[in-house]
C-alpha positions in Angstrom: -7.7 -2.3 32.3 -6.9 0.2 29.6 -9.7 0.0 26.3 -8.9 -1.9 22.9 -8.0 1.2 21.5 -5.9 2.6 23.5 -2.5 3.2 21.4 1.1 1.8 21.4 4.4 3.1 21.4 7.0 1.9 18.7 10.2 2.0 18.3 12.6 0.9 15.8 16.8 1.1 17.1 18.9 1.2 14.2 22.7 1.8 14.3 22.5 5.9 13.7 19.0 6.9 14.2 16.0 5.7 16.6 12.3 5.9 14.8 9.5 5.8 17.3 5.5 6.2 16.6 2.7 6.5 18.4 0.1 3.4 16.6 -3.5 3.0 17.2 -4.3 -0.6 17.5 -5.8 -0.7 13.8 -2.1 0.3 12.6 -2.9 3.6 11.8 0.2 5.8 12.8 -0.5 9.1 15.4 3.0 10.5 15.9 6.1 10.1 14.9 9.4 11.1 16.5 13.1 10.8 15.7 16.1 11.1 17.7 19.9 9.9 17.1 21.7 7.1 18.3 24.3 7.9 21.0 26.3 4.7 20.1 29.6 6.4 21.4 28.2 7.4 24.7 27.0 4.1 26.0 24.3 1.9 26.8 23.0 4.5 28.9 22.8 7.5 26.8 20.4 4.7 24.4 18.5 4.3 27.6 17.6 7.9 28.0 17.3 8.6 24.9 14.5 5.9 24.3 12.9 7.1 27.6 12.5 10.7 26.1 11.6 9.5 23.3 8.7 7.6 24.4 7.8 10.2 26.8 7.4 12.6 24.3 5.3 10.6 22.0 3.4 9.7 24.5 2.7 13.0 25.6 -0.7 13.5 27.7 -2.4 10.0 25.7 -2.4 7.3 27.7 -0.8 3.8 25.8 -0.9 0.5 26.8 2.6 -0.6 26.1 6.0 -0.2 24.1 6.9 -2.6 21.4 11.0 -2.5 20.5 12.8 -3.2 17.3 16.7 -3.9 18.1 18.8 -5.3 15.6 21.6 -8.2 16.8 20.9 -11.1 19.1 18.3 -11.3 21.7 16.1 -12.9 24.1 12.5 -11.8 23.2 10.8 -13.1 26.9 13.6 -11.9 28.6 14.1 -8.9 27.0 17.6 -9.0 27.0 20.0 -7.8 23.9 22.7 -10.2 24.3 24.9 -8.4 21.2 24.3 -5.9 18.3 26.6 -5.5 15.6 25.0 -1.5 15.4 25.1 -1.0 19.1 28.5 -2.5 20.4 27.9 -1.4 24.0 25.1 -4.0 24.4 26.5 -6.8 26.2 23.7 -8.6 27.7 21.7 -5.8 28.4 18.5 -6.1 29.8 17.1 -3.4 27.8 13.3 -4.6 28.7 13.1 -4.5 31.8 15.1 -1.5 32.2 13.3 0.4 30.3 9.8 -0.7 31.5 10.8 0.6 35.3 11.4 3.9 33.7 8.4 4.3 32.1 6.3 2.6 34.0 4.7 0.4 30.9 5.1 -3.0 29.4 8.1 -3.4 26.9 8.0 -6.4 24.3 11.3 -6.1 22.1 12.4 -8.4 19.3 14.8 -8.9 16.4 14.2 -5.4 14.1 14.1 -7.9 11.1 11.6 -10.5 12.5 9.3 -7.4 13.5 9.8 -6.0 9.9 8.6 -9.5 9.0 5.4 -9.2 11.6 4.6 -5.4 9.9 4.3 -6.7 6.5 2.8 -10.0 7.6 -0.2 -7.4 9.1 0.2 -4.6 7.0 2.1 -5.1 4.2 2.9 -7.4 1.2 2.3 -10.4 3.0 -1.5 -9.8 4.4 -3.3 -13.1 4.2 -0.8 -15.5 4.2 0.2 -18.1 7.3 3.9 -18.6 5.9 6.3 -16.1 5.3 9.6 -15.3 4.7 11.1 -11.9 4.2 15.0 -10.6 3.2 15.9 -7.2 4.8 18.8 -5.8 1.9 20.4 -3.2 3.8 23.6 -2.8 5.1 23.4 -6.2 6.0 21.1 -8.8 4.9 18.8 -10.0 7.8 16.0 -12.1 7.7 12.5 -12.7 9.5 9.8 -16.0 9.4 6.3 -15.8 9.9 5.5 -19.4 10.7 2.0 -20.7 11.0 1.0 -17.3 11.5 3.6 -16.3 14.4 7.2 -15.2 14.0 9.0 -17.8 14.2 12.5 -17.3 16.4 13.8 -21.0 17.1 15.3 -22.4 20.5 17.1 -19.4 21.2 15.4 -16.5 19.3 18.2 -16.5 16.7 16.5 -18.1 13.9 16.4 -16.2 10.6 20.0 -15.4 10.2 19.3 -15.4 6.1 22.2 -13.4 5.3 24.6 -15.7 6.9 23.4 -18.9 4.7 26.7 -19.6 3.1 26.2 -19.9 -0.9 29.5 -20.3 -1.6 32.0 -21.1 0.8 35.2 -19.7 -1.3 33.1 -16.2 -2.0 34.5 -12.7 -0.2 34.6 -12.6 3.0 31.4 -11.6 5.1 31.4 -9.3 8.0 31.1 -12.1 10.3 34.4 -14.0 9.3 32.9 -16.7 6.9 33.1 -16.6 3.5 30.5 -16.8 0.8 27.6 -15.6 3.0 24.6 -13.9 1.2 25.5 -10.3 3.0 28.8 -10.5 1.2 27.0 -10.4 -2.1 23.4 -8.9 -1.8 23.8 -6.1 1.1 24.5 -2.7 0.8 28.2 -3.0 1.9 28.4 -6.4 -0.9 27.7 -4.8 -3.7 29.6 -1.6 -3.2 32.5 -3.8 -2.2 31.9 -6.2 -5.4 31.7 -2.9 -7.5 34.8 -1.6 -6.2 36.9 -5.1 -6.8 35.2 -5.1 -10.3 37.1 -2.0 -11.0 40.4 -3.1 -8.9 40.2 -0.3 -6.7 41.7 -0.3 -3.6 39.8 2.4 -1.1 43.4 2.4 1.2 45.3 3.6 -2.4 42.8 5.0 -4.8 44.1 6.3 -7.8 42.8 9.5 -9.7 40.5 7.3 -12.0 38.9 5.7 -8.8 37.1 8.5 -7.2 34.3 8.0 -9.3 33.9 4.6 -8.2 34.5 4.8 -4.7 31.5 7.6 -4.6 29.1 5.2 -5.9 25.9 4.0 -3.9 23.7 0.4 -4.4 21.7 2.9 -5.9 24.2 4.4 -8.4 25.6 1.4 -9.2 21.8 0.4 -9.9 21.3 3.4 -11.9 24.6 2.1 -14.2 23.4 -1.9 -14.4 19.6 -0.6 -16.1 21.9 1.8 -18.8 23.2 -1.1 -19.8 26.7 -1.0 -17.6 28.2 -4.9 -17.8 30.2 -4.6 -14.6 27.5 -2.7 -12.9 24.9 -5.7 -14.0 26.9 -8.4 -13.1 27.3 -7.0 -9.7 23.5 -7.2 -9.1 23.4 -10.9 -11.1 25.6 -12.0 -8.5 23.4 -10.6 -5.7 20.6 -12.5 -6.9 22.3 -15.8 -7.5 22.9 -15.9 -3.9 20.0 -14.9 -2.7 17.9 -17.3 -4.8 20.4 -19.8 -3.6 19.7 -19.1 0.1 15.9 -18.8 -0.8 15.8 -22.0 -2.6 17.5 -23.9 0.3 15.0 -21.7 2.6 11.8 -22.8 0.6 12.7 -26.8 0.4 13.2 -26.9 4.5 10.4 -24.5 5.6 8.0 -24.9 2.4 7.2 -21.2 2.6 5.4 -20.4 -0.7 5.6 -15.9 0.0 9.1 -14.3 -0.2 9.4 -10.8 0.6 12.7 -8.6 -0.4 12.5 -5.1 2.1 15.2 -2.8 2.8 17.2 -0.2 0.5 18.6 -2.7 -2.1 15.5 -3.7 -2.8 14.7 -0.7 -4.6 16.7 -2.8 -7.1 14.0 -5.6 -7.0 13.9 -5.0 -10.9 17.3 -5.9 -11.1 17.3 -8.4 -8.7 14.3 -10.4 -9.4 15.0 -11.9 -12.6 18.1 -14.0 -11.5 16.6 -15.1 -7.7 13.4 -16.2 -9.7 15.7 -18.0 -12.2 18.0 -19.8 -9.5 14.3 -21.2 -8.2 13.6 -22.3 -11.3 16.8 -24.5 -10.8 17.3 -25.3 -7.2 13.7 -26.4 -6.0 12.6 -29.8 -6.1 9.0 -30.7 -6.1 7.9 -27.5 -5.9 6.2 -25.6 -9.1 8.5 -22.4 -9.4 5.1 -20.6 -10.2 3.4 -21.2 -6.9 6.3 -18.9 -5.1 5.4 -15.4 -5.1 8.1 -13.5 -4.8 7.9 -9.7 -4.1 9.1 -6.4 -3.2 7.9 -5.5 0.8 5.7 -3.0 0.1 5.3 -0.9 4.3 8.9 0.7 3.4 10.4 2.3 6.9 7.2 2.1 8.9 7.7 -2.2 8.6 9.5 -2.3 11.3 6.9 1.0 13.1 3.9 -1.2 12.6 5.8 -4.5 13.4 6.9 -3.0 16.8 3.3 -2.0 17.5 1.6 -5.5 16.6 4.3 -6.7 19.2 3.3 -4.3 21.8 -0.2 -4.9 21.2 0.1 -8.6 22.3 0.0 -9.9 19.2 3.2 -11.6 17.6 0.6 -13.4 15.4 -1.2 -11.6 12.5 -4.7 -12.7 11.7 -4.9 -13.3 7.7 -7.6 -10.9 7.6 
């Protein structure tokens, strides 16, 4: 049996680039190591790929395990990825177990947003608490729960799906088919997309005028809403209606009383806060608005690093100390 302190391997899959670390069991972070996602070359580039990289942060240490972030739908016991929106090759793939005969180690995986959730529930904003639930703003909108202490993935480790609560069902059109979902509005790709039809610009036949606009970021268009840019600030108050909305509706079924907001929108939390807190203010019954606390993840790009690694230790619950 390896000691207590013997160090973990995490990784974190995203759609371009794979982050891996090498985590002591207090969460303090060793190595770090980088490496591209070969998306176009197949489920088994990804599988070599994550074996070098956890070879090499590995290196002559002996760890105890590797814990995986994947984003899409999965079986955590199993370890199987049953689809990814980022990774279209994974069909069912049995990316656990496969990747635990090549290396020769235990491999936990789990949803990248519930382990985001688990980083900042041990880490992060949410230390001390039992309930939690945090809002990943990137270029979707996932979501992660912390129930009782333990992430919290339903009968069939889907639960969580935040950015699919429909807020209104005659909104834009989501990436998933439905309309009105909170990723149409508060994601990455919802706001730039909300910006753009604010304007009237189609990207398939921009005219001369529209270049400007078509070149803007969450975070431009960020920049614009706090100098005072009407079209630019109602693009954000929309973002947070819906996601105090969702939350709202999240809070009166779970009665979580800690809300988190991670990912690269949330660098807008400024922006963003006023409304979601407002729409609370509205929406919840019998709860006090003011015992919420509502607040900007605070771990960054390692959430999902450290969340990886508290899976890998054993430990999908975080002690509130």
């Amino acid at each position: 049996m390896m000691p207590r302190r013997t160090p973990v391997i995490a990784i974190d899959i995203g759609g371009t680039s794979i982050k891996g670390a090498r985590v002591a069991p207090d969460g303090e972070i060793l190595a770090r190591a980088r490496a591209a996602t070969p998306v176009a070359e197949g489920s088994e580039a990804i599988l070599e790929t994550l074996v070098r990289l956890c070879r090499s942060l590995a290196g002559r240490h002996p760890v105890r395990a590797v814990g995986l972030g994947v984003p899409g739908a999965i079986s955590p016991r199993r370890g199987v990825v049953h689809a990814s929106p980022n990774v279209p090759c994974w069909h069912d793939e049995p990316l656990g177990p496969r990747l635990a005969r090549r290396l020769g180690l235990r491999v936990r995986l789990d949803n990248d947003a519930n382990l985001h959730a688990l980083g900042e529930h041990w880490r992060g904003a949410g230390r001390g608490t039992r309930n939690l639930l945090l809002a990943t703003l990137g270029t979707g909108v996932g979501g992660g729960l912390i129930l009782d202490g333990r992430v919290w993935h339903g009968d069939t480790g889907r639960a969580g799906e935040l950015g699919h609560t429909v807020v209104d069902p005659h909104g834009p059109r989501c990436a998933c088919g439905a309309r009105g979902c909170v990723e149409a509005y508060a994601s990455a790709t919802g706001i730039v997309g909300a910006w753009r039809r604010a304007w009237s610009v189609d990207p398939a036949r921009p005219r001369p005028r529209d270049r400007r606009i078509l070149a803007d970021t969450p975070k431009t268009i960020a920049d614009r809403a706090r100098r005072g840019d009407a079209r630019a600030r109602a693009v954000y108050d929309a973002a947070g209606l819906a996601l105090g909305i969702a939350i709202a509706d999240w809070i009166q079924i779970l009665d979580v009383r800690t809300v988190l907001l991670g990912g690269g929108v949330a660098g807008a939390f400024d922006l963003l806060e006023p409304t979601v807190r407002r729409e609370l203010g509205h929406r919840l019954f019998g709860v006090e608005p003011g015992t919420i606390r509502l607040d900007r993840a605070a771990l960054g790009n390692d959430a999902g690093i450290l969340g990886a690694a508290r899976l890998a230790l054993g430990r999908t619950a975080s002690s509130p100390r």
